[in-house]
Structure formats: C-alpha cells, structure tokens
C-alpha positions in Angstrom: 0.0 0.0 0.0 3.3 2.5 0.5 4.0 1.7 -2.7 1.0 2.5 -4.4 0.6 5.8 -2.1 4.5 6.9 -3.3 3.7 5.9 -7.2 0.6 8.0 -6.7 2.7 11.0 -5.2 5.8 10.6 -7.6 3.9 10.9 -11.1 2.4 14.2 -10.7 5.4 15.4 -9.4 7.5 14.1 -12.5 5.0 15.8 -14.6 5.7 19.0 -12.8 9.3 18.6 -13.2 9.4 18.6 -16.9 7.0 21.7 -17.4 10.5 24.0 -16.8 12.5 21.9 -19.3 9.8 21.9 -22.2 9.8 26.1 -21.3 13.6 26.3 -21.4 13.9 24.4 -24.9 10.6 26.2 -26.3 12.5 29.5 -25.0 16.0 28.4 -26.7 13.9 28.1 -30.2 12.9 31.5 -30.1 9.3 30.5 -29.5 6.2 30.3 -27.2 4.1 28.7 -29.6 5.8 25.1 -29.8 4.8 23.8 -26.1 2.3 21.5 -27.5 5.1 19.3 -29.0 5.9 18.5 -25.7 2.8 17.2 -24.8 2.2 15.5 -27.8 5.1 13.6 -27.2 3.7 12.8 -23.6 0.3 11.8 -25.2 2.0 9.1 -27.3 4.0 7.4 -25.1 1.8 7.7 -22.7 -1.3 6.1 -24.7 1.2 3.4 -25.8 2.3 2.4 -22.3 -1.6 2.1 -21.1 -2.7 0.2 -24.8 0.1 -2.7 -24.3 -1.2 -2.7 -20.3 -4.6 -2.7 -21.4 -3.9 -5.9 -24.0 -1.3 -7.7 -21.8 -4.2 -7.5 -18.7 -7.2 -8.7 -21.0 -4.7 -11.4 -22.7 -3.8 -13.1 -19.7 -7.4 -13.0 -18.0 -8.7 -14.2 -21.1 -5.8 -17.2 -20.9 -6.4 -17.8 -17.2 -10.1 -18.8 -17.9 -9.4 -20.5 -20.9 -7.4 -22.8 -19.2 -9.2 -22.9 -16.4 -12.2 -24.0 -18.4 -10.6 -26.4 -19.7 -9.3 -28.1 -16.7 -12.7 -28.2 -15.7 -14.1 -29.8 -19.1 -11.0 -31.3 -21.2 -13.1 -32.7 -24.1 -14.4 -28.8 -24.6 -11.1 -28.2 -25.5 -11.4 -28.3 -29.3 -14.3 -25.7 -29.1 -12.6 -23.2 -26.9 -9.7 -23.0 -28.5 -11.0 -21.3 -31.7 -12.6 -18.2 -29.8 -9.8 -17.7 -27.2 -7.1 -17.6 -30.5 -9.9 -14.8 -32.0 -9.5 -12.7 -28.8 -6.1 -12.8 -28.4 -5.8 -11.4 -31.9 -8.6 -8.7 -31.3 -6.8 -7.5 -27.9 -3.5 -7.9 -30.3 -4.9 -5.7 -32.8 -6.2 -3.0 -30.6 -2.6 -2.5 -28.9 -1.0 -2.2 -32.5 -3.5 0.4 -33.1 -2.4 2.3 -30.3 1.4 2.0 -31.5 -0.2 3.3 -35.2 -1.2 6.2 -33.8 1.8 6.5 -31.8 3.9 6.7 -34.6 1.4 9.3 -36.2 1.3 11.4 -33.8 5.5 11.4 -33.3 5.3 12.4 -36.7 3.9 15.6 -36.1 6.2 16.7 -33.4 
C-alpha cells in the first residue's frame, strides 16, 4: 500500500518537473508557440504504455479462464480454443492500433 501511495505522489510530481524543461527548450527556439510538441510527445508514449497494459491484462485473463475452463471440461477443448485464438488477436490488434497512432502522432512533433 506505501508503494501504491509513493507511485501515486511521484507521477504528478514528475510531470511538474518537466513543465520547466519543455519552457527552457521552447525559449531556446525563439518560440512560445511550440509547447504543444511536448505534450504530444507525452500523449503518445503515454497512450502506448496504457494500450500494451490494457492488451497484456485482457490477454492473460482471457488465458487464465481459458485454461481454467478447460481443466474443468478437457473434451471442450477443441471448441474453446477457436474463440480464445480470436481474442487474443482482437486485444493484439487494438494495442498495435495504439502503436499506429503512436507513430502518427511522433510524426507531427
């Protein structure tokens, strides 16, 4: 539970810390009206990191009771197979969607 409250404290306080260093490189271009690059640099990595959380998290729990079900039930095997292998593509495909846009959005920085 310390750990959880100190990872609570320590991200907004790492975001704080890079608002002066995204000021002093917008102010060493000669311009105010770049501080969005920043951010859209923060918005990409940031939606990355939570999309291959997001799939990783639904993967497994969709492994766990896959297996699970078929400890229960060996001879439904054959027929859970097929859908869990379907999932696991669709959870696959929405991270690589978020890695798409990712790259898209580094683009315009």
């Amino acid at each position: 539970m310390r750990r959880l409250a100190g990872l609570v404290l320590a991200v907004p306080w790492l975001a704080l810390a890079a608002s002066p260093t995204l000021a002093a490189e917008a102010a060493a271009e000669g311009g105010g009206g770049i501080w969005y690059k920043g951010l859209i640099a923060l918005a990409a990595g940031l939606g990355l990191g939570l999309a291959a959380f997001g799939a990783a998290l639904g993967q497994g729990r969709a492994t766990a009771a896959a297996m699970e079900s078929i400890g229960r039930n060996p001879n439904s095997a054959d027929r859970i197979f097929t859908p869990l292998i379907v999932g696991l593509a669709l959870m696959e495909a929405l991270a690589l969607y978020a890695l798409v846009i990712a790259f898209f959005l580094q683009g315009k920085v």
